[in-house]
Phi, psi and omega in degrees: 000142192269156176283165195251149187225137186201121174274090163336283187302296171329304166304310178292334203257330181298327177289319184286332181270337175280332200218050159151309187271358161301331153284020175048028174239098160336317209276303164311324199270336159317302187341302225263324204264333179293303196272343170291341165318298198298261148032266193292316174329307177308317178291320176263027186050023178228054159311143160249015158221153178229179165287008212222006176107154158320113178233150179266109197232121203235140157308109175233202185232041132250003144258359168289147145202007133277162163310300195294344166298356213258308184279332207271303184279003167267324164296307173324294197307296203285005178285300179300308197297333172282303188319315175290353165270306161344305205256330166315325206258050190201307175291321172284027194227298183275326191047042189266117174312318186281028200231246256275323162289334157307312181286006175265313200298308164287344182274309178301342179267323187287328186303328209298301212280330190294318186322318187298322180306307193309313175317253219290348202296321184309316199270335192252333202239146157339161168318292205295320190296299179304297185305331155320301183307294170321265186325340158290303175311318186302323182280338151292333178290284211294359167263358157313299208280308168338289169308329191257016187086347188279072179316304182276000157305291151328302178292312180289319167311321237222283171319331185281314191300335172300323193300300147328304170299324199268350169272337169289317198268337146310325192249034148077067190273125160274001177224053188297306172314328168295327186280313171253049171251353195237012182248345175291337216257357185268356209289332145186107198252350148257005153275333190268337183286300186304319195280324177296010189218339155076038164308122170310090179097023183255007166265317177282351180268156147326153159283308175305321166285323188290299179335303193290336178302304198261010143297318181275326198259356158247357194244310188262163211069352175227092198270314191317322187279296201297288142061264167298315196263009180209098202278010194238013201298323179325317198283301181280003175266279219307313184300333187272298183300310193306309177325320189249343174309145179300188168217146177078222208249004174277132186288171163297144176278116164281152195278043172204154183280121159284117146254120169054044064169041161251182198211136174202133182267137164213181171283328189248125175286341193272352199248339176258346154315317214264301202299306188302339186261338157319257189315332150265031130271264200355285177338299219259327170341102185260124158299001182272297214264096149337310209288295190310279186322291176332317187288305180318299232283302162342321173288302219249347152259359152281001157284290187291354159293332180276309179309300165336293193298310166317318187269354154285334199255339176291352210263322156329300222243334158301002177263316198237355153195115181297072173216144165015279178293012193254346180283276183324302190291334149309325183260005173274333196273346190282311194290330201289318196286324143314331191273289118037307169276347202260324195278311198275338137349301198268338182270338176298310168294325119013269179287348156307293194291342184277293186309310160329289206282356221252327164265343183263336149311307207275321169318298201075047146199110194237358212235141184262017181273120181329291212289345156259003145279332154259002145330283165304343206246329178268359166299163166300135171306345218276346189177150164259142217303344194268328181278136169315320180286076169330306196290345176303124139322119193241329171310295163318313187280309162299319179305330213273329182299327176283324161322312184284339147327275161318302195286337170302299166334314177290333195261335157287316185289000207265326208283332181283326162314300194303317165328279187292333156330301176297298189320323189293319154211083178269150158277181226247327169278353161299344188298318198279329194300299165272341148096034205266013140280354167265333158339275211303307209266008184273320181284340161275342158308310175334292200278355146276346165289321187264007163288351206247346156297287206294002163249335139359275163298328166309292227261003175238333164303317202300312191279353169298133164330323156333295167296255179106022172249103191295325186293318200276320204283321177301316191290317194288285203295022085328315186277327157334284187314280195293332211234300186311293189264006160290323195309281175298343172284343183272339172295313196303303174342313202291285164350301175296323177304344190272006174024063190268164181250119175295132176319152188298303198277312188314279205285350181259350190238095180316333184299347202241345160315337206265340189269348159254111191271150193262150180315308165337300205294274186000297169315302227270338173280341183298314206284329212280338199266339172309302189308296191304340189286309169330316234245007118328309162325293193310312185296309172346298162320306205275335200271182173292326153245069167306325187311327213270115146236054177273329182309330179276342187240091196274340204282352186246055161281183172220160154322118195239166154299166135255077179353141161332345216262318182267003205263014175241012146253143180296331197256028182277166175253143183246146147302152144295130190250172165279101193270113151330134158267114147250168187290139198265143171304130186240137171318339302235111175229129200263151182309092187294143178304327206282323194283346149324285231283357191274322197254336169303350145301345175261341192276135175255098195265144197246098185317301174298300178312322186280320163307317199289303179325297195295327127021290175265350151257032179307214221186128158269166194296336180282320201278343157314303174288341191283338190288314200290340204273315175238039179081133185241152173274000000 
């Protein structure tokens, strides 16, 4: 038989917020669990009335086996416990002894029925449902224990069920939030239980720290004492380790992202399962291996596929209860979904840039030599003089070389959206954790680095004999020189300047090298576009446009065109064309009446000539009736 899986805390916080306690009416919402019980009964077979007289038919646990034996006794409990909310509010008004032993009497009935459920849910339901199940009982014992006075009774109850919660939501409980938005409601009855037991520092802490205080320094270890008042405690500590012990041969997963020398705690074993196996491919991930790659870039978008999803079902459950922790693990799922787009970024730039330099080796130019450099650029279109492969295409390799730029460019730029996107929702210390604004200036230092690659590589197509366009190829490798690379070099500066501790992935992940670029790279494109400029000139001098004289003085260009071949990036430089003025075409476009009714207090009509007019088409009286009989034009 498969175990039955059931969201407890969901069920409950949804029934009580539809039919009653959102308006605080007890009354109603008993109504509502007496008459849907009947309800579920009817459905699980087990009516207890008939035409034939009353029989008492109880959930046990040789006959659960569904949600609904599931439903029958989470109704019973919440049947009891609103009358006994009911009848508090009734006693704080009358102060009738006998009104306050009724809520004892109801408070004892509802604890009866969550206990039964806690008993049997191990044998029919799932882990996670029986420690629900558990935990829904504690919390009725401790407002039980409450009435009746019993503090430290009360305080153990009310601390194992926080414990039990904050551990569902370590093993990725998805409506975990519904559970302590309805556990704020013991906080307080462990604040008044802690001061009557004179628990140490519980007048300045939290209820949620004083629990946890007092779990740790009184519950464990003294199962005898704990025991008497919670006969099942063995039983639920076993449940709780098994829940978080590994399984197979595998360690245990910790729930948090090492990142950029930060640290972020989340929730879901399956998103932190995910997040470890991702990052030992990264690791181990060879530019050799396809296979290997396929698999990585597939891991990491199965993170952020996980992510995603954790954070649409907390953002749910942030709709129906507003608390502290539901608020972190939203900006924790935010960061994973971030770390997650960045990784897969650096690996796209990564190969985009291995492919680039990887066609422009097989071009043969790559070389930073005056003299092989015009050597090549004076070479036959058919292949370059530089390459073994004569037969190579040099036209075709420099265009995809400039493509694969533009796509680096694309992929930075795409990645500072998702920065701000992401950045927005984060809370302001993961922001400071990971540092997600040296992201955002790390990707524009990129993307100015490699603009200064992609018209480089631009500026020696334009100047290949395919082309012959010497003037465009001179104005780019100028715009290199003077504009591209102070750009990047002030940028790289700035970065350094923040005496920042370089990330965890830059030094352990090779793949993530290429996405900052270093002063060296920077350097080494400043000398190649320097080398080239000379030697781009001389052609300049030697062509048919010659005319231009900014060619000996490249620093007094003007805005040039750019060929098909350069016109699709904005940061290519355009000629300015000479704009015509011509007389702009005019139009009759008709006038909407509201503009009558708006200027008719200013127009002045000459009353009398519109009299005279009308007058003279007036109508004789045959011709009235006949117009009233067929219509007048």
């Amino acid at each position: 038989m498969a175990l039955v899986s059931f969201d407890i805390f969901e069920y409950i916080h949804d029934s009580r917020q539809a039919h009653g306690l959102r308006a605080q009416d007890y009354t109603r919402y008993r109504r509502f669990c007496a008459h849907h019980l009947r309800t579920v009964r009817k459905a699980a077979k087990l009516p207890q009335g008939s035409t034939a007289g009353f029989s008492k038919l109880n959930v046990t646990s040789e006959n659960a086996s569904s949600t609904l034996h599931v439903e029958v006794q989470l109704l019973q409990a919440e049947r009891a416990w609103a009358y006994a909310m009911d009848l508090r509010e009734l006693h704080s008004r009358t102060e009738e002894p006998r009104q306050r032993q009724h809520v004892v009497q109801r408070l004892k009935a509802a604890v009866k029925a969550a206990h039964t459920l806690a008993a049997i849910a191990p044998g029919f339901c799932d882990a996670r449902t029986a420690l629900a199940a558990a935990a829904y009982w504690l919390q009725m014992q401790s407002q039980l224990r409450f009435e009746l006075q019993q503090w430290e009774a009360a305080l153990d109850s009310a601390a194992l069920a926080r414990v039990i919660t904050d551990r569902l939501a370590q093993a990725g409980s998805s409506h975990f939030a519904l559970a302590h938005a309805m556990l704020e409601a013991l906080d307080p009855i462990v604040r008044l239980a802690a001061y009557q037991m004179r628990v140490s520092g519980a007048q300045h802490a939290t209820p949620a720290a004083i629990a946890v205080q007092w779990y740790d320094s009184n519950m464990k270890g003294a199962e005898d004492r704990v025991s008497a008042t919670i006969p099942e405690y063995a039983d639920i500590s076993a449940a709780l380790d098994k829940l978080s012990a590994p399984t197979g041969e595998s360690v245990a997963f910790a729930n948090e992202l090492h990142w950029r020398g930060g640290t972020v705690s989340f929730a879901s074993q399956e998103l932190a399962a995910q997040v470890d196996r991702a990052q030992g491919l990264l690791k181990a991930a060879s530019s050799d291996n396809s296979d290997s790659l396929d698999e990585m870039v597939a891991a990491y978008r199965k993170v952020g596929k996980t992510a995603r999803r954790c954070h649409a079902e907390s953002a749910v459950a942030a709709q129906k209860s507003q608390t502290a922790a539901l608020d972190a693990l939203l900006s924790a799922y935010a960061a994973v979904q971030l770390y997650s787009v960045c990784v897969l970024s650096a690996i796209d730039v990564t190969q985009l840039f291995n492919e680039a330099q990887s066609i422009a080796h097989t071009c043969g130019a790559t070389t930073n030599s005056a003299d092989a450099l015009l050597g090549w650029l004076a070479g036959p279109c058919a292949g370059s003089p530089l390459s073994d492969d004569k037969n190579a295409p040099r036209q075709p390799g420099l265009a995809q070389v400039v493509v694969c730029y533009d796509k680096i460019r694309q992929r930075l730029t795409a990645l500072q959206r998702s920065v701000t996107e992401m950045e927005a929702k984060l809370l302001p210390a993961v922001r400071r954790e990971i540092r997600t604004q040296q992201i955002a200036d790390e990707a524009v230092a990129a993307e100015a680095y490699y603009t200064c690659l992609r018209n480089y590589y631009s500026a020696l197509l334009h100047a290949s004999p395919a082309c012959a366009q010497y003037v465009d190829s001179l104005a780019l490798l100028d715009i290199v020189v003077t504009e591209n690379v102070p750009h990047a070099t002030a940028l790289t500066a700035q970065l350094a300047k923040r005496d920042l501790p370089p990330s965890e992935a830059t030094d352990t992940e090779p793949w993530l090298r290429n996405l900052a670029p270093s002063p060296d790279k920077i350097a080494q494109a400043s000398e190649a576009a320097e080398t080239a400029l000379p030697v781009v000139r001389g052609l300049c001098v030697g062509a048919s446009e010659n005319t231009k004289a900014w060619v000996h003085s490249p620093a007094s260009r003007l805005s040039l065109v750019a060929n098909t071949l350069a016109s699709k990036s904005a940061s290519v430089p355009q000629r300015v064309p000479h704009l015509v003025d011509f007389t702009a075409d005019f139009a009759v476009v008709p006038i909407k009446p509201l503009f009558y009714d708006l200027a008719a207090p200013a127009i002045d009509f000459d009353m009398s000539a519109i009299n005279a007019q009308a007058d003279k088409q007036g109508t004789s009286k045959l011709g009235s009736i006949i117009g009233s009989l067929w219509g007048s034009r």
